[in-house]
SEGU-934951 format. One record per residue (C-alpha): x, y, z; residue in three letters. Coordinates in Angstrom, 2 decimals. Each point is the difference from the previous one (the first is absolute). Example, Ala and Ser with C-alpha at 12.3 -4.5 7.8 and 13.67 -1.06 7.14 Angstrom:
! residues 2
{east = 12.30 | north = -4.50 | up = 7.80 | aa = ala}
{east = 1.37 | north = 3.44 | up = -0.66 | aa = ser}
//
This chain:
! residues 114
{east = 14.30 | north = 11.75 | up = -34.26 | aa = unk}
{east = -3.03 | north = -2.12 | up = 0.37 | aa = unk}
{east = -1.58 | north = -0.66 | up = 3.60 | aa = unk}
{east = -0.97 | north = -3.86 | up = 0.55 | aa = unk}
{east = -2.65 | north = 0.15 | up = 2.13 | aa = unk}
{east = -1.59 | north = -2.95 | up = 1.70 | aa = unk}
{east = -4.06 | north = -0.22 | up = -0.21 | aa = unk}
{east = -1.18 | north = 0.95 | up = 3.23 | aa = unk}
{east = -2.99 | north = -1.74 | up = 2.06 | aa = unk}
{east = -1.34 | north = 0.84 | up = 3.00 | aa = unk}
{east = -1.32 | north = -2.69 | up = 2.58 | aa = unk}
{east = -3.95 | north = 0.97 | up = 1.28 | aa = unk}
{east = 1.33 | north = 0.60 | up = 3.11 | aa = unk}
{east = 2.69 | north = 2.44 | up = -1.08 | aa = unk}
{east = -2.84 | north = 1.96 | up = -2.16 | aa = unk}
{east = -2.42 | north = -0.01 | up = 3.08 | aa = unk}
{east = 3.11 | north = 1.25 | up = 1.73 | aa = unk}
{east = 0.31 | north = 2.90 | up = -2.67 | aa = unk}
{east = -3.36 | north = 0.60 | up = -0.40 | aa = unk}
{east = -0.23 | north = 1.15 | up = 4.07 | aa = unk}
{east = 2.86 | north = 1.63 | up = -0.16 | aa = unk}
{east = -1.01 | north = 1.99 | up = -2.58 | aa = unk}
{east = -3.46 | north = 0.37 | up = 2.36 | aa = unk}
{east = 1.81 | north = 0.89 | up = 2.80 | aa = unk}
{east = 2.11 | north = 2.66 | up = -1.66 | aa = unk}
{east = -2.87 | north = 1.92 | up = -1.63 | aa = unk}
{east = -1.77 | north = -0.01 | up = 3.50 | aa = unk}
{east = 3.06 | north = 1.44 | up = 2.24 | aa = unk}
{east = 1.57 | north = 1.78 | up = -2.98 | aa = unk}
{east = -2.10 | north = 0.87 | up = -2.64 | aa = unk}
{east = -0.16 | north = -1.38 | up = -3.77 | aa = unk}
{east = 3.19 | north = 2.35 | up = -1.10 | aa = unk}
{east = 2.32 | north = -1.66 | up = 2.25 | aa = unk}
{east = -1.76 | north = -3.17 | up = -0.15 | aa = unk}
{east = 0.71 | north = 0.02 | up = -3.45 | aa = unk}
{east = 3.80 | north = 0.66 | up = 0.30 | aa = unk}
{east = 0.44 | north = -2.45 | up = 2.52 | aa = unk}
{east = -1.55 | north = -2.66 | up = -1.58 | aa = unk}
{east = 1.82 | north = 1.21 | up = -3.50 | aa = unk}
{east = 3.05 | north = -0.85 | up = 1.87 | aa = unk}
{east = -0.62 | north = -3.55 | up = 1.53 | aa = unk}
{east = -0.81 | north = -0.52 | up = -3.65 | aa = unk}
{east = 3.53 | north = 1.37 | up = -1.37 | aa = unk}
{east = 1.65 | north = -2.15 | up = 2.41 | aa = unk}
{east = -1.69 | north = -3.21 | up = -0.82 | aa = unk}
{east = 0.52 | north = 1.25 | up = -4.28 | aa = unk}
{east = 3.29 | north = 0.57 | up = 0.88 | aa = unk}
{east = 0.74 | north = -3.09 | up = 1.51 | aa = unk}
{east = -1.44 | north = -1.92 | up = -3.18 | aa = unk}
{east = 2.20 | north = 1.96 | up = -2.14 | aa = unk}
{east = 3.41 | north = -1.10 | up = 2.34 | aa = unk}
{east = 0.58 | north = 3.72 | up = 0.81 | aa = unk}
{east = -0.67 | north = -0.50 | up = 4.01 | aa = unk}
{east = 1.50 | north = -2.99 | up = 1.78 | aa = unk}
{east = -1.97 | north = -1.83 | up = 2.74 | aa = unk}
{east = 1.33 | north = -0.70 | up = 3.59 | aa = unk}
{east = -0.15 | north = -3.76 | up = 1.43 | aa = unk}
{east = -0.71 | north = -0.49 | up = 3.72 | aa = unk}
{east = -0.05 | north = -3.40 | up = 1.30 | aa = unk}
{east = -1.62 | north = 1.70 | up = 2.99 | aa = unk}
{east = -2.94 | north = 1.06 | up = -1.86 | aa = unk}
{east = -0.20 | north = -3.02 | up = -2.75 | aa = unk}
{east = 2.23 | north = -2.47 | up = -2.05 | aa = unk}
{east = -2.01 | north = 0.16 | up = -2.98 | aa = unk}
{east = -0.76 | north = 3.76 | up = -0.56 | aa = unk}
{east = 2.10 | north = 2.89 | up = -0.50 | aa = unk}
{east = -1.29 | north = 3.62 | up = 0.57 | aa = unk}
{east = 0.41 | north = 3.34 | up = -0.65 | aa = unk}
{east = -0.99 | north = 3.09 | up = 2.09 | aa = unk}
{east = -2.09 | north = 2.69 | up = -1.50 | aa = unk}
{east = -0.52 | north = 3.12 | up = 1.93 | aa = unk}
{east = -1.76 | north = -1.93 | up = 3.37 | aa = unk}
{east = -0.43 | north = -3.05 | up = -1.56 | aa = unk}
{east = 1.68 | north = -3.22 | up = -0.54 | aa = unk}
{east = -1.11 | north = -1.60 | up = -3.50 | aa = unk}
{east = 0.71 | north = -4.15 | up = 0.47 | aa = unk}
{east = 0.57 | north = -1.70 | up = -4.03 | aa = unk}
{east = 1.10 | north = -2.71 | up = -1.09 | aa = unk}
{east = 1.65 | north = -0.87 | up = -2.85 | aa = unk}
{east = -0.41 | north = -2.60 | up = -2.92 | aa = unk}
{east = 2.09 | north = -0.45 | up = -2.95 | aa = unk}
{east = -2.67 | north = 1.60 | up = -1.94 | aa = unk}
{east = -1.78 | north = 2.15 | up = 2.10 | aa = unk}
{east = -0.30 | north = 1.79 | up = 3.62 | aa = unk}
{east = -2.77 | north = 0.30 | up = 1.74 | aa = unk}
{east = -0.66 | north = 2.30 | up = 2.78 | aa = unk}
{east = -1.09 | north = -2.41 | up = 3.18 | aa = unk}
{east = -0.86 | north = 2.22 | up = 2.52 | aa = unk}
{east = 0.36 | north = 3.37 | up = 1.13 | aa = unk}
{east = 0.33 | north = 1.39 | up = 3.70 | aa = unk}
{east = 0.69 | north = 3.82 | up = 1.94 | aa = unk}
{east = 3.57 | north = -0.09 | up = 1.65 | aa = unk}
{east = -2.00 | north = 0.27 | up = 3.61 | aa = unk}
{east = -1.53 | north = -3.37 | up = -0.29 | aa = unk}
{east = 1.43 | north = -3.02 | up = 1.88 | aa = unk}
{east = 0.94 | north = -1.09 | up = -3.77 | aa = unk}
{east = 1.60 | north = -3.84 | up = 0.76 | aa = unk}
{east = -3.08 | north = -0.93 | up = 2.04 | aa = unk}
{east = -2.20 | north = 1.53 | up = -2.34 | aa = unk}
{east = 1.54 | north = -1.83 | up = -2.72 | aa = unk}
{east = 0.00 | north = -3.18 | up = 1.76 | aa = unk}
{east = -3.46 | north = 0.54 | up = 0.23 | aa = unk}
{east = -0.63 | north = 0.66 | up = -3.72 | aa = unk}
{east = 2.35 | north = -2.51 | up = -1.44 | aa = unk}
{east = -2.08 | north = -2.72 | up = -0.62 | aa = unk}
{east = -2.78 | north = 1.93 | up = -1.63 | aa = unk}
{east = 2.56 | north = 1.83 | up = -2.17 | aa = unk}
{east = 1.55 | north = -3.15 | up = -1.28 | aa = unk}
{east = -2.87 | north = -1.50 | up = -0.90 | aa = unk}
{east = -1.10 | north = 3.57 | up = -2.08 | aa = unk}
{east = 3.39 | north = -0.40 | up = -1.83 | aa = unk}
{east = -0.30 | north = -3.67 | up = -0.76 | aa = unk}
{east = -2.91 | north = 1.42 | up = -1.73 | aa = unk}
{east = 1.42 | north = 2.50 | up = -1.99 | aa = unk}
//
């Protein structure tokens, strides 16, 4: 059986996001568990290319993304008939609907873009 699997982008924001995660989680935890944690947000977003992990909706949060927890973080995509791209990512302790109010210009304009 093959796996269809969508090309996956990543707006900047979303790889700034990444990139301090990954920061953040080398300074509290060291680079071992850094590694694995960062080996997972990136099995959840392959994962969700391939169709294998369905994404939640929450009007609450946003009309236009769909998301996915991973671990302590919600992963925000969205999804075009040819590919998905990963909009934004946030830890499960922020405020995330103001915080993507307060992205969601900047992030639309990074996926017109893509």
């Amino acid at each position: 059986m093959t796996k269809i699997t969508r090309p996956i982008y990543k707006t900047p924001t979303a790889e700034r996001k990444l990139i301090g995660i990954a920061k953040w989680s080398v300074k509290k935890w060291g680079k071992k568990t850094a590694r694995e944690y960062m080996a997972n947000l990136d099995k959840t977003i392959n994962s969700v290319a391939e169709g294998r992990m369905p994404c939640q909706e929450n009007s609450e949060f946003s009309t236009r993304y769909s998301y996915c927890l991973s671990k302590r973080h919600y992963i925000f995509f969205e999804f075009q008939d040819d590919k998905i791209i990963v909009a934004t990512i946030f830890h499960t302790a922020m405020h995330i609907k103001e915080r993507l109010q307060d992205e969601n210009l900047s992030i639309r304009r990074e996926i017109d873009h893509i």
